[in-house]
C-alpha positions, 0 to 999 in steps of 0.5 A, a space after each residue: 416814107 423812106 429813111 432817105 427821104 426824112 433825110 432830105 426833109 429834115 436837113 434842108 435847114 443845113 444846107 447854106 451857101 451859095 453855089 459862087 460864080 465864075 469871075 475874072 480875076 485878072 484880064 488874061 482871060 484867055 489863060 482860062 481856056 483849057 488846055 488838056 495834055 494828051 495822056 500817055 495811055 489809055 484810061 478807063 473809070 469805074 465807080 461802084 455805089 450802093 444806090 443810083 444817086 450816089 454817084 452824082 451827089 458825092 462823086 461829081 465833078 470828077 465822074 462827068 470829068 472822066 467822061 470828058 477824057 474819052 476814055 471808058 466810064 463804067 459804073 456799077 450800082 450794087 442795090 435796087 435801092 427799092 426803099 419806099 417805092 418797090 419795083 417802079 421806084 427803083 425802075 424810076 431811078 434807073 432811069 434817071 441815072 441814065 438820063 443823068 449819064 447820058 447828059 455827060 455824055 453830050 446826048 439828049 436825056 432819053 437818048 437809048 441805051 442798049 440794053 442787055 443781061 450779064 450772067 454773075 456769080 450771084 444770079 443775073 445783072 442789067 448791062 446798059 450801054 449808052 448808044 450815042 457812046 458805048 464807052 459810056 455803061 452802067 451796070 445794076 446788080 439790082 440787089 434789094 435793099 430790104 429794111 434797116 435795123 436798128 431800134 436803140 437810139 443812137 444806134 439806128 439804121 443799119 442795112 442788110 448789105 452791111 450784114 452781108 458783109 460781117 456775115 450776119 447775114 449769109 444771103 440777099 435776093 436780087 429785086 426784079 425793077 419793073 421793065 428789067 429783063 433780068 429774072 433774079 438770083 441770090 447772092 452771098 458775099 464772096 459771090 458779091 465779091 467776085 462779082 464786083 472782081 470779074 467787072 474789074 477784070 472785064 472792063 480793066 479800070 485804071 481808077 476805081 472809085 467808092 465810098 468811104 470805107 470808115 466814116 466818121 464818127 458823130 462825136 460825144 458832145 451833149 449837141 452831138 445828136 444823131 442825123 436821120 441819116 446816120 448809121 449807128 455812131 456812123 455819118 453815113 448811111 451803111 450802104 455806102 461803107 459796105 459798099 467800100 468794103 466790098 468794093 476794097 475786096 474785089 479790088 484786092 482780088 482784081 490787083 492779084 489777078 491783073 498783077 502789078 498796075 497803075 490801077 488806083 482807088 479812090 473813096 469818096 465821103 458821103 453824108 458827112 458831107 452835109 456836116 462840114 462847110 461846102 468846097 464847091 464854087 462856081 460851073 462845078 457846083 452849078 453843073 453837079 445840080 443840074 445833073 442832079 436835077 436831070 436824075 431826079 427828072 426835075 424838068 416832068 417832061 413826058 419821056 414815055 416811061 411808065 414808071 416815070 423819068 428819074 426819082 421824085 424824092 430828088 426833083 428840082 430840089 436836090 441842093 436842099 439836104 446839104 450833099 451836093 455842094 460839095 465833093 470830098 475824098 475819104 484820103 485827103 491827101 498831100 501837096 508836099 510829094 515833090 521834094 528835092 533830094 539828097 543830090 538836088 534831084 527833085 523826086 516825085 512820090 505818090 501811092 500807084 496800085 496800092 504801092 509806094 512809087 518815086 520818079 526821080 529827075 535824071 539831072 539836077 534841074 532837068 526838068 525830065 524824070 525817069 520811070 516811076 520805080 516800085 518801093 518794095 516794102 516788107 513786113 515789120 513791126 514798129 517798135 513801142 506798140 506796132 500794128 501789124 506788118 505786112 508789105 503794102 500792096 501785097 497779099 498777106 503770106 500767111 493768109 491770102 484771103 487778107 490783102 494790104 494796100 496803100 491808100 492814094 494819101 502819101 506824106 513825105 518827110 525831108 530829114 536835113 540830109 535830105 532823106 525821105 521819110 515816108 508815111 502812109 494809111 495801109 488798108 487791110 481787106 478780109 472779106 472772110 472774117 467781114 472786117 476791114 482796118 488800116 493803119 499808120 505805116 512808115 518807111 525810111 530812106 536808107 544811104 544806099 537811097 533804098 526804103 526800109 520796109 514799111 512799119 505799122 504805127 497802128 492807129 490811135 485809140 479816142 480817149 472818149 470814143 474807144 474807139 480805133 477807127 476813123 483814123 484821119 490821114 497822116 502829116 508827118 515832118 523832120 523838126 530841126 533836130 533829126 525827129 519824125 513827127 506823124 500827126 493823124 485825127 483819132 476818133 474823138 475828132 482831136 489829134 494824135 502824134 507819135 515820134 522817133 528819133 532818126 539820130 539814135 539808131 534802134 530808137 523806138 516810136 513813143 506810143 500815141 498821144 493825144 494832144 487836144 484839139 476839137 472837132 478837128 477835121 480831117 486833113 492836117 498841114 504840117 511845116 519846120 519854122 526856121 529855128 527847127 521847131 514843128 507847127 501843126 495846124 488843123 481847121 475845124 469850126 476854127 483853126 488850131 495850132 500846135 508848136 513843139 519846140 525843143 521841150 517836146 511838149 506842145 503849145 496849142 492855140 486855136 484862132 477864128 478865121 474865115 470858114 473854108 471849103 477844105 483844109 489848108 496849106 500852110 508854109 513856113 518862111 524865113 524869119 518866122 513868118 507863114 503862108 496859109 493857103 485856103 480855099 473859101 467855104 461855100 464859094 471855093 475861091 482860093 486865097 493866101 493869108 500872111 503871118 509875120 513872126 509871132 503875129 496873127 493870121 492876116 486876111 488876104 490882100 484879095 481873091 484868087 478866083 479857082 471856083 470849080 475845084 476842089 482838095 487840098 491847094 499846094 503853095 510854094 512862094 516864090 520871087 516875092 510872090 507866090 504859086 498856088 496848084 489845085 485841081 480845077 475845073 474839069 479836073 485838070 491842073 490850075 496853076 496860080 501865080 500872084 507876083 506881088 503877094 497880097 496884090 491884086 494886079 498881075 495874077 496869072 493862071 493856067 488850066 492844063 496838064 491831065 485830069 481828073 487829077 487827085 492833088 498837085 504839088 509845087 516846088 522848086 527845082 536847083 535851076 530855080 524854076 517852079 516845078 508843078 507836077 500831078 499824076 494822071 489817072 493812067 498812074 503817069 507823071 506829069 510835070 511842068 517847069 515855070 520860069 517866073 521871070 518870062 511867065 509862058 502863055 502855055 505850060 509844057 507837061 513832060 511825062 514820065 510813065 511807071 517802069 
């Protein structure tokens, strides 16, 4: 019995809540239809994944989402993933993802597929092209994915592909599945990354997506006992992060080839999935089980294939291992990236081709932007233990083998005269040395409305751990008296912070400090109370709090709340009191908690339906009432609005814009409209304005290309 299936017998136990149902929330019904926008120009996903399953458990929904906008799907499967069958089995499973594929596609399950070999740079792959939609493929290395390693407890299961990666090992054999017409090969590593680099420049991806490149750490607890699934200190199976890893390189040398693009990419959590409470409700949930159940040929029917129709060791039974129930990026993300500007000009921020870019409102309340323009920035260093420099999205001079990029997770921070500040995770890729890092890095808007160049904060160090990865993604805010504050979960799972102040020319950044905090999941929301101060707020098994007044040090405070799906949103109001926007764990229904000045956390008045989505939720009150922004169901934009905060009467609710989306963002504009806005997966910005005096039945998205 393989690895994999004592994982999914021995985590069965774990795998709780239920997959929520679709419910009306309010009698407009009709506002439920999806409405998608036409997208400005062409779109095309890739996926790179260690085994064929992987995909479907930790990336859909947004995989069957992409097929839906037309455009071409392309995912590539690096191993045989033999392990526990040979041959056949890994036949098998092939066959399920394409029953799996073919299913999003709309076709029957063994609809054909035109079957043929591509030439690489390490010997010979599978090309698998849907018939029914030929935009549709799947493409198999086919590497064999040998034995894990590993023998000291605690420190088990490492994989061949991760050695490959280091350079522990200098080769891997291709593994021939039963009934492939591919004849071997060998492959090394910079042929596995050439490889993966021609696939990008054949099939031209606009979103690239993979695993989790730096999983979390399992913690230092006496409970904190390692899972059959986990590699070394990792919550992952290795596979998945030397995947990443390879797929990071490849993507480096694809962007360098191609030259500036809106080409992003994304990762994805894997078994550390089953380690945090769900986020999936409702046709989301219902429709990745089914898929799943389709791959693991859960229904026995008589296909006419001899090594059979999908993988036994999934079956019917996929929801048991905790995986499936929810889906998670490896960079959480920010709602915060529309803000206004010094001139009342709102502005749009977002990482786009592993670089910073900003569209700007052509007038105060237009309600149109100009073209997404490129933030330049070059190396330097932070003053007070810097990381290292180098210009995100940009190969490294000295050495063009290392290749920087932004991760798609950008914090903006307003100063009081309006200037932003913004924060990013830069990844570094150096495939010849075997390593991969990111780090904390800052750029600052100067008077002349240009940035400074991007500053390495490093990453903090667990005090328990020692460790400097698992770096969480940033939160970053200007208190009421000119301070940057950036905030990211260090490896011990409790947070770090860092400061500088923006008055005092030539200031340094104090060093990291960690400021407790336990268990803390990835994904902090920070917010400027109205005295100037900074709230810092965090979930883990409860919610955690940090104020930090004018003394600097900061008061924390930790409070049982109702489980979540996903991390919160906070927002702070006049007066004192806060907005807390949640998405609920297991069903995925969103809700607004209150807090009066000084008081506790409320319970919602009542639901705001949104099953079906997934991420972070954008807030931003309005008239008494308030708005909400997630990326719902089929990956387009849902936008919530409650009148009367707390009131179950009167929601109403739009399902539109581009998808799949990664996170919205809400503001409001000086005409005093609500703005919402995301970023299609063509790098476009799509904004819509909403007049809640005269609620539209249909939203209007305006779009702004990239320059």
């Amino acid at each position: 019995m393989s690895r994999r299936e004592l994982g999914l017998l021995g985590m069965g136990a774990l795998a709780f809540g239920a997959l929520g149902a679709d419910t009306a929330v309010t009698n407009a019904e009709a506002d439920m239809v999806s409405r998608p926008a036409r997208l400005v120009s062409r779109v095309a996903f890739m996926q790179v994944v260690a085994h064929p399953d992987d995909d479907l458990y930790f990336m859909n929904p947004d995989i069957a989402d992409s097929v839906r906008t037309g455009g071409e799907v392309t995912t590539v499967v690096l191993t045989a993933a033999e392990a526990g069958g040979g041959a056949s089995f890994a036949a098998a499973r092939q066959h399920g993802l394409r029953s799996a594929y073919a299913r999003m596609a709309g076709a029957d399950d063994d609809a054909p597929w035109r079957r043929s070999v591509l030439v690489t740079r390490g010997g010979e792959a599978e090309l698998c092209e849907l018939e029914a939609d030929p935009r549709v493929r799947l493409v198999f290395l086919d590497i064999s994915m040998g034995s894990y390693t590993g023998s000291t407890p605690g420190d088990e299961n490492h994989t061949p592909l991760a050695a490959l990666y280091r350079g522990t090992l200098t080769t891997r054999p291709v593994l021939q599945p039963s009934e492939s017409a591919i004849t071997g090969g060998v492959y090394t590593r910079d042929q596995l990354v050439g490889t993966l680099a021609d696939l990008m420049d054949r099939f031209q991806p606009t979103v690239v997506r993979t695993m989790d490149p730096d999983p979390e750490r399992r913690g230092t607890g006496p409970k904190e006992r390692a899972w059959l699934t986990d590699s070394g200190v990792h919550t992952d199976n290795e596979d998945h992060t030397a995947t990443a890893w390879f797929t990071y390189a490849a993507y480096a040398d694809h962007r360098a080839r191609r030259g500036p693009s809106a080409v992003r990419l994304d990762a994805y959590v894997g078994y550390g999935n089953a380690r945090w409470r769900h986020n999936l409700g409702g046709s989301s949930a219902r429709e990745k089980l089914r898929l799943l159940g389709v791959y693991g040929w859960a229904d026995r029917r008589k296909c006419g294939d001899p090594v059979g129709c999908g993988d036994r060791t999934v079956g019917g039974d996929a929801a048991r291992p905790g995986w499936s129930q929810s889906t998670n990026l490896r960079h959480v993300g920010t709602t915060d990236w529309l803000r206004a500007g010094p001139d009342g000009r709102l502005r749009a921020f977002a990482a786009v081709g592993g670089q910073a870019v900003m569209w700007t409102e052509t007038k105060p309340g237009s309600g149109r932007f100009g073209s997404g323009v490129g933030i330049q920035g070059g190396a330097s260093g932070a003053g007070g233990g810097a990381g290292a420099g180098g210009a995100a999205g940009q190969r490294d001079q000295r050495d063009q083998n290392t290749a920087f990029s932004l991760a798609p997770h950008l914090v903006v921070a307003v100063a009081p005269d309006g200037r932003a500040q913004l924060v990013g995770l830069r990844a570094t890729s150096d495939p010849d040395r075997g390593t991969w890092t990111q780090e904390v890095v800052v750029a600052g808007e100067r008077p002349d409305g240009g940035f400074t160049p991007w500053t390495g904060l490093g990453t903090p160090i667990g005090a328990t751990t020692k460790d400097r990865g698992d770096v969480g993604c940033p939160a970053a805010v200007v208190d009421g008296r000119g301070v940057l504050h950036v905030f990211v979960r260090n490896a011990d799972m409790s947070v770090s912070w860092r400061r500088r102040d923006l008055n005092t020319p030539g200031a340094r950044w104090t060093d990291w400090q960690d400021i407790g905090g336990h268990r803390v999941r990835d994904g902090l929301t920070a917010a400027v109370t109205p005295e100037g101060d900074v709230e810092l707020h965090a979930v883990g098994h409860v919610l955690w709090s940090w104020r930090i007044g004018s003394s600097g040090g900061p008061q924390v405070t930790h409070t049982a709340l109702p489980p979540m799906g996903d991390p919160p949103t906070v927002h702070t109001l006049r007066g004192g009191a806060a907005l807390l926007a949640a998405r609920a764990a297991d069903t995925g229904v969103l809700s607004v908690m209150t807090r009066s000045a000084g008081g506790a956390w409320r319970p919602p008045g009542g639901t705001l339906g949104g099953q079906g989505g997934f991420g972070v939720v954008a807030i931003q009150p309005h008239a008494g009432g308030v708005f909400l922004a997630q990326r719902g169901r089929r990956g387009l934009v849902e936008v919530v609005w409650q009148p009367k905060l707390g009131a179950p009467g009167g929601v109403r609710r739009w399902h539109s814009g581009p998808g799949p989306i990664l996170r919205p963002s809400l503001a409001v504009d000086a005409q005093g409209l609500v703005v919402a806005a995301a970023v299609g997966p063509e790098g476009a910005l799509y904004t819509a304005r909403i007049d809640a005096r005269g609620v539209p039945r249909a939203l209007q998205w305006q779009t702004a290309a990239l320059a």
